[in-house]
C-alpha positions as CSV (number, residue, x, y, z in Angstrom):
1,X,241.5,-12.2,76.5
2,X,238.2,-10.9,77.1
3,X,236.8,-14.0,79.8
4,X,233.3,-14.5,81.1
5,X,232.5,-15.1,85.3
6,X,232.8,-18.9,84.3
7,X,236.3,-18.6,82.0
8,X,237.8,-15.9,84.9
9,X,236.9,-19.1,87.6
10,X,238.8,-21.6,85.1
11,X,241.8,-19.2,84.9
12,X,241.8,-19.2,88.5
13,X,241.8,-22.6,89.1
14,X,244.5,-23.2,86.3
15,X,246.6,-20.6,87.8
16,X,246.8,-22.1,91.5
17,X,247.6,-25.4,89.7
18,X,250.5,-23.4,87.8
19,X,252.3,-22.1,90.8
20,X,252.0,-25.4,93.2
21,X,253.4,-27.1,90.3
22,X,256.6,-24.8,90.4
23,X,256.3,-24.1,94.3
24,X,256.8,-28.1,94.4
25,X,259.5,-28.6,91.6
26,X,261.7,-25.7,93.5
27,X,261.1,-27.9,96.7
28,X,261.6,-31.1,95.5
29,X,264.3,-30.7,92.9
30,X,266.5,-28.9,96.0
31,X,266.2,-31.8,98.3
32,X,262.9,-31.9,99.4
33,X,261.9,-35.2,98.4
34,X,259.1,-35.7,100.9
35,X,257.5,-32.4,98.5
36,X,257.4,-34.7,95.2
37,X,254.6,-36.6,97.2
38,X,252.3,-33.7,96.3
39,X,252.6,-33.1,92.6
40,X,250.2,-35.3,91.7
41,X,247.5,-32.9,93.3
42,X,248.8,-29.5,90.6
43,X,250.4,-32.3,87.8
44,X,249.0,-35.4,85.8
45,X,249.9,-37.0,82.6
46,X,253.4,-36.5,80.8
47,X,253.7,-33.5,83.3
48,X,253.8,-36.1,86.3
49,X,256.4,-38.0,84.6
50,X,258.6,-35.5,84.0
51,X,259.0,-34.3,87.5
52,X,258.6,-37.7,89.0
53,X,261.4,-38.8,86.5
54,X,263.6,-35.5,87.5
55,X,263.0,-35.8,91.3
56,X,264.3,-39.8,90.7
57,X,267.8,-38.6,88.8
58,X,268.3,-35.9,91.9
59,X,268.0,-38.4,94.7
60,X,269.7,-40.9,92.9
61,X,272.5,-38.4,92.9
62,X,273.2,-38.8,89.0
63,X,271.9,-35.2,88.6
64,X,272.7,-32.2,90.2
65,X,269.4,-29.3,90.6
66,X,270.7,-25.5,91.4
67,X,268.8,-22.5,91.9
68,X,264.6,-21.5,91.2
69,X,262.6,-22.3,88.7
70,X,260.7,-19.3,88.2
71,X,258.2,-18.5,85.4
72,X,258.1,-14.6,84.3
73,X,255.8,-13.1,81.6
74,X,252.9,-15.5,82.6
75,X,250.1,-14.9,80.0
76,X,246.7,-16.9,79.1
77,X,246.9,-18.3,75.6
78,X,243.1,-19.4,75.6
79,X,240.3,-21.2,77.9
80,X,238.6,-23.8,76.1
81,X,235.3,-25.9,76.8
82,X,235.3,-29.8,75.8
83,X,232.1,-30.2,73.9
84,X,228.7,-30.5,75.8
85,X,230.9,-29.2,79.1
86,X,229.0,-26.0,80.5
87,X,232.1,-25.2,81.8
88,X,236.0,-24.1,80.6
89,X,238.1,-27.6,81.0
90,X,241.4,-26.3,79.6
91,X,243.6,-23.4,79.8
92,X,246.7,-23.2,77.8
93,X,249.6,-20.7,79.6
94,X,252.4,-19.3,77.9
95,X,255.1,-18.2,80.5
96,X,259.5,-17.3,79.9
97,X,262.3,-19.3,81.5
98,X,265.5,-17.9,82.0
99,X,267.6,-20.8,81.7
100,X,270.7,-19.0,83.3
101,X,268.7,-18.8,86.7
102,X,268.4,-22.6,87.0
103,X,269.9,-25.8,85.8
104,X,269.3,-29.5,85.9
105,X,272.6,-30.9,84.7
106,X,274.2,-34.8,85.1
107,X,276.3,-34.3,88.4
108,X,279.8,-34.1,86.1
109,X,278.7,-31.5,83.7
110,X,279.4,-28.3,84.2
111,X,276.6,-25.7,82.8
112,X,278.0,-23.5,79.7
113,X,276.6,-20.2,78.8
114,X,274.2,-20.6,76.3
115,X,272.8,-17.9,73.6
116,X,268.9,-18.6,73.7
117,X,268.8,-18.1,77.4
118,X,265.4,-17.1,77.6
119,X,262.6,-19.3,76.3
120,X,258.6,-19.4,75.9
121,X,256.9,-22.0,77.6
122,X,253.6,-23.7,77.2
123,X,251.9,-25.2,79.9
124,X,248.0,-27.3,79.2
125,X,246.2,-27.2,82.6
126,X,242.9,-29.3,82.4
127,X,240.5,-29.4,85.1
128,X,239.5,-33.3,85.8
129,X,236.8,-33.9,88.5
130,X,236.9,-30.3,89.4
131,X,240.7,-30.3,90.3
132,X,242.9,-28.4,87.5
133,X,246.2,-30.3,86.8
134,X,249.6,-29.3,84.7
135,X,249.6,-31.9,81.6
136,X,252.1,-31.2,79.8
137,X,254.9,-28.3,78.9
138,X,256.2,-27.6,75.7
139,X,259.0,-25.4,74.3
140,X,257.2,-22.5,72.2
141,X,260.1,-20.7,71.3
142,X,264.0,-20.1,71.9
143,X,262.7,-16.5,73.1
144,X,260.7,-14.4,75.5
């Protein structure tokens, strides 16, 4: 993408939102509740739920978190403006997973090798009150 000074700024805000979001999930989902206290300040939105919801099921003990959560292949999709904003309020990221470096499973399931184990993410980062936040992730596709 060819980005402006005011586009290259959103980016850069997005992007510290995008790794506190998964420098908290490897914290918190390994037993570091007292971490899940700060997603709210890189995550809003279905985003917050979905961690929230994950950190619950691991300290409840029903599910079992191994490894690190680690996004490779991280590339801007597009910076967008909402209209009459001067400046950029949303920046989609498209990142892989490989599944076989991490798993969330309930605590008496074993994981299985699985086919598709790398996958395209989507991640939609939008700045609110000048503070960029994780919204929501989406599959893209079953590969990288």
């Amino acid at each position: 993408l060819d980005l402006d000074k005011e586009e290259k700024k959103a980016v850069e805000g997005a992007l510290v939102a995008f790794v506190g979001y998964f420098q908290t999930v490897n914290k918190a989902y390994s037993g570091d509740f007292a971490a899940a206290d700060d997603f709210p300040e890189y995550a809003d939105g279905e985003a917050l739920k979905s961690v929230n919801g994950d950190v619950e099921v691991i300290k409840d003990g029903s599910y079992r978190f191994t490894g690190d959560v680690t996004p490779s292949n991280i590339e801007i999709e597009k910076v967008e403006s909402e209209a009459g904003s001067v400046s950029p309020t949303a920046v989609t990221v498209h990142f892989c997973f490989d599944l076989s470096k991490w798993s969330l499973l309930p605590k008496n399931e074993s994981q299985t090798p699985k086919s598709d184990e790398l996958v395209t993410m989507e991640h939609n980062i939008y700045n609110e009150s000048g503070n960029w936040k994780v919204t929501e992730q989406t599959l893209r596709e079953r590969k990288c």
